[in-house]
Backbone as CSV, one residue per row, in Angstrom:
resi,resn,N_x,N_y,N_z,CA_x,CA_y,CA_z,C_x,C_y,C_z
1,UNK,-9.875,-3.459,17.320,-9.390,-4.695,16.739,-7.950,-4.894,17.185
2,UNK,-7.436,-5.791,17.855,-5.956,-6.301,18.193,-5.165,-6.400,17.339
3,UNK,-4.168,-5.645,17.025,-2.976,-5.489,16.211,-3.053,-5.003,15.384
4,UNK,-4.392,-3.919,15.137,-4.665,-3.008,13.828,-4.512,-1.511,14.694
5,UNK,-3.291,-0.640,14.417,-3.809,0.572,14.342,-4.266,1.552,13.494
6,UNK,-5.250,2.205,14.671,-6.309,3.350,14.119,-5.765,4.629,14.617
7,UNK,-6.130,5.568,13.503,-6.399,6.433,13.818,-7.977,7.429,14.054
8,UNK,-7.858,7.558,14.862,-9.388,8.141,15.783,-10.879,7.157,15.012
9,UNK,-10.033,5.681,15.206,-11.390,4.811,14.828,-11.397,4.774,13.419
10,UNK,-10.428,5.392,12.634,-10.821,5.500,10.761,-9.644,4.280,10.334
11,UNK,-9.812,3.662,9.392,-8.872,3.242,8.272,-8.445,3.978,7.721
12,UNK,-7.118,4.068,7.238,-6.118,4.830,6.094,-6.566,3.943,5.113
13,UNK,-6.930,2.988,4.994,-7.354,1.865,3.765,-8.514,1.055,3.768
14,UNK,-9.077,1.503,3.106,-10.795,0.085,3.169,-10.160,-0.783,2.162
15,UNK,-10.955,-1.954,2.668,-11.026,-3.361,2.221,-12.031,-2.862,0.704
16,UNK,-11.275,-3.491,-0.673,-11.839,-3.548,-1.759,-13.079,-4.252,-1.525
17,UNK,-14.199,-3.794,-2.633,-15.638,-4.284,-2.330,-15.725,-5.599,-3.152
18,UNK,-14.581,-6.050,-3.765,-14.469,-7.918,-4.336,-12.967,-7.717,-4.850
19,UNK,-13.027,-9.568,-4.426,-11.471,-9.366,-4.221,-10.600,-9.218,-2.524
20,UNK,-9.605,-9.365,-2.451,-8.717,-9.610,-1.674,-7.880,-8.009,-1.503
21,UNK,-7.434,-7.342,-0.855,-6.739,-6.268,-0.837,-7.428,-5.262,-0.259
22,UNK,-6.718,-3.861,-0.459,-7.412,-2.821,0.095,-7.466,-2.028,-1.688
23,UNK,-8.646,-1.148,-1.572,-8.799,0.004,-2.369,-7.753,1.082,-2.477
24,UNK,-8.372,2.631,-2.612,-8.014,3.818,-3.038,-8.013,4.375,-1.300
25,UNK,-6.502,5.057,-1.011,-7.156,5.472,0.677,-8.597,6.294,0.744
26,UNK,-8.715,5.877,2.169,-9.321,7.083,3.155,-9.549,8.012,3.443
27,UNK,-8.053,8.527,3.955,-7.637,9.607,4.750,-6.578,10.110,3.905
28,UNK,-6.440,11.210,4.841,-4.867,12.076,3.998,-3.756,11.309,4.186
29,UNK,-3.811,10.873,5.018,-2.543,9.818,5.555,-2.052,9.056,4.743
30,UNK,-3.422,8.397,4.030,-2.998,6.937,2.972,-2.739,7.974,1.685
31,UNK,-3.683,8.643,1.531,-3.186,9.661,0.209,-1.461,10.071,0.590
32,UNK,-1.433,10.174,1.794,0.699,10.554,1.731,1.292,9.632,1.580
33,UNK,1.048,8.345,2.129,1.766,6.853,1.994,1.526,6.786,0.486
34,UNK,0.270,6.926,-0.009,0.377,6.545,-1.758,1.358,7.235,-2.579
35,UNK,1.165,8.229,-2.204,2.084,9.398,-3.178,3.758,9.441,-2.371
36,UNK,3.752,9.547,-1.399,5.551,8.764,-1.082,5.796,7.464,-1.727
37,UNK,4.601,6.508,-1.772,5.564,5.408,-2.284,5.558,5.851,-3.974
38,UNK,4.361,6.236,-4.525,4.843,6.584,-6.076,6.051,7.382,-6.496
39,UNK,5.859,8.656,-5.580,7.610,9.292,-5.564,8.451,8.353,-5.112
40,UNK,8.950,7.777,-4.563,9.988,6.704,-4.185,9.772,5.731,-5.199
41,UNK,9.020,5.427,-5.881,9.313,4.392,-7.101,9.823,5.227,-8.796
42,UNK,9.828,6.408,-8.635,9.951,7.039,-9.637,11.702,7.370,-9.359
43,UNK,12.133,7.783,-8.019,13.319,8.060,-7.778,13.860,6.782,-8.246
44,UNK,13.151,5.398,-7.619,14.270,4.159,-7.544,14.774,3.841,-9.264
45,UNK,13.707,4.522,-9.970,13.740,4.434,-11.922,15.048,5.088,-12.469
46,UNK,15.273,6.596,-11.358,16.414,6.977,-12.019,17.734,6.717,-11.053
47,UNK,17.778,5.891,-9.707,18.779,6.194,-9.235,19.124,4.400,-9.374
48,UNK,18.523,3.615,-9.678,18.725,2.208,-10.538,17.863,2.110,-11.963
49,UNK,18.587,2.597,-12.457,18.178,2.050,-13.818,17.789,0.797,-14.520
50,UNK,17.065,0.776,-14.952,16.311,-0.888,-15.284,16.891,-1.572,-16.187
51,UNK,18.313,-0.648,-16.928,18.640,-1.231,-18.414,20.037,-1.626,-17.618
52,UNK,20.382,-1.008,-16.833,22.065,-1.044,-16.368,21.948,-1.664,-15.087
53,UNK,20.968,-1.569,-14.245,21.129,-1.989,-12.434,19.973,-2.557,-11.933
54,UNK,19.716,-3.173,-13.187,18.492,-4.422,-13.230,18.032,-4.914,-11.558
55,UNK,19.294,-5.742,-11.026,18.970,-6.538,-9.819,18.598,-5.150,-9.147
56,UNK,19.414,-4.255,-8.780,19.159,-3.250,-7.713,17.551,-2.340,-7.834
57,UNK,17.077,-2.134,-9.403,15.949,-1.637,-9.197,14.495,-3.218,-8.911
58,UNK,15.122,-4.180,-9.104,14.103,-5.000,-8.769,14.183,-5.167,-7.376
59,UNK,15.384,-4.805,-6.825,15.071,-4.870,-5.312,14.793,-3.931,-4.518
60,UNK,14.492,-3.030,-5.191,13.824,-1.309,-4.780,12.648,-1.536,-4.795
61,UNK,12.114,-2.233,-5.923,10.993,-2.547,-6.133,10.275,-3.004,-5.272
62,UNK,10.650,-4.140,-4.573,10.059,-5.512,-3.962,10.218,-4.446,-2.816
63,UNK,11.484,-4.277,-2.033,11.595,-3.448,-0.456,9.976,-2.062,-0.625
64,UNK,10.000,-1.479,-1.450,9.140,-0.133,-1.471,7.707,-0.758,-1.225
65,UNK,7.824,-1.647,-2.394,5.934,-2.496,-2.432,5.295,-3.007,-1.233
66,UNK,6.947,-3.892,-0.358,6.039,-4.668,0.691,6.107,-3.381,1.654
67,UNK,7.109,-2.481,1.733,6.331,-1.523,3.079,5.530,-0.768,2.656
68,UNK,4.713,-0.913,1.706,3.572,-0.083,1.313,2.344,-1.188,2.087
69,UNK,2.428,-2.806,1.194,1.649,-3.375,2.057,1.512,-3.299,3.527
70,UNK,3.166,-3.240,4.191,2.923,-4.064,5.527,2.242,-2.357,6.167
71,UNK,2.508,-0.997,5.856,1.434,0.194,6.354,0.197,-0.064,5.751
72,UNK,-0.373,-0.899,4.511,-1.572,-1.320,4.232,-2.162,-2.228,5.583
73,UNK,-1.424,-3.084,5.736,-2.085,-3.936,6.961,-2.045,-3.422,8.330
74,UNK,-1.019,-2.698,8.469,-1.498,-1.904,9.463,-2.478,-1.120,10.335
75,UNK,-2.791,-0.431,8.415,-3.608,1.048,8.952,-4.811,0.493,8.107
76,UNK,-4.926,-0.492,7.720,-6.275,-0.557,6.607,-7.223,-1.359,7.590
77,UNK,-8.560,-1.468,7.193,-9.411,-2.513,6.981,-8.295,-4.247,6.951
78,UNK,-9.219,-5.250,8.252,-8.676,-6.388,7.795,-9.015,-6.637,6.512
79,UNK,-7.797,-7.648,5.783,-8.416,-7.862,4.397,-9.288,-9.300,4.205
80,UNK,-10.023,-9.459,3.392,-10.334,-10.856,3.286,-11.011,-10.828,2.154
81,UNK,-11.294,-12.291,1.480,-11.961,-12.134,0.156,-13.263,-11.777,0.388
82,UNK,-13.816,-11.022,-0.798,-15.225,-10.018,-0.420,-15.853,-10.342,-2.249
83,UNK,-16.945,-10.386,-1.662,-17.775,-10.957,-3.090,-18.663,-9.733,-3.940
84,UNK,-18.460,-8.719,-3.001,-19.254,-7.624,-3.068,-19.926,-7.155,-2.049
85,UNK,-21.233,-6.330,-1.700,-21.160,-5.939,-0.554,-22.995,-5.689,-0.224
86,UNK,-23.229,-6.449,1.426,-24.232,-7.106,1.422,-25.140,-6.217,1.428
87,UNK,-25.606,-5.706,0.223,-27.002,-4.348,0.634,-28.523,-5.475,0.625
């Protein structure tokens, strides 16, 4: 597929079976991207605090989420809306 990389032909992310997005990973890979970005959202809790450095952890927030997506679109399944799945 053009502008999706693979690794050895696998997704790090399947396309949810309804709905828009990707699921639970794949591979070990997406299991490390998941769990780096959950550790990196737990750091951004104590090194911006939500009560004192409001703007700065909402913008930890937003920066961490979309490079989680934009390695979602990368390494996943294209996404598209899915109604369920045609057995």
């Amino acid at each position: 597929m053009v502008g999706r990389i693979q690794l050895q032909g696998q997704y790090w992310f399947v396309a949810k079976s309804y709905g828009w997005g990707w699921g639970l990973p794949a591979t070990w890979q997406g299991w490390l991207v998941l769990a780096t970005y959950t550790l990196l959202m737990i750091a951004a809790g104590f090194l911006f605090p939500p009560d004192t450095q409001r703007n700065a952890f909402i913008a930890a927030v937003a920066v961490l989420s979309a490079l989680l997506v934009f390695v979602c679109w990368l390494k996943g399944e294209p996404p598209s809306w899915r109604w369920g799945r045609d057995d």
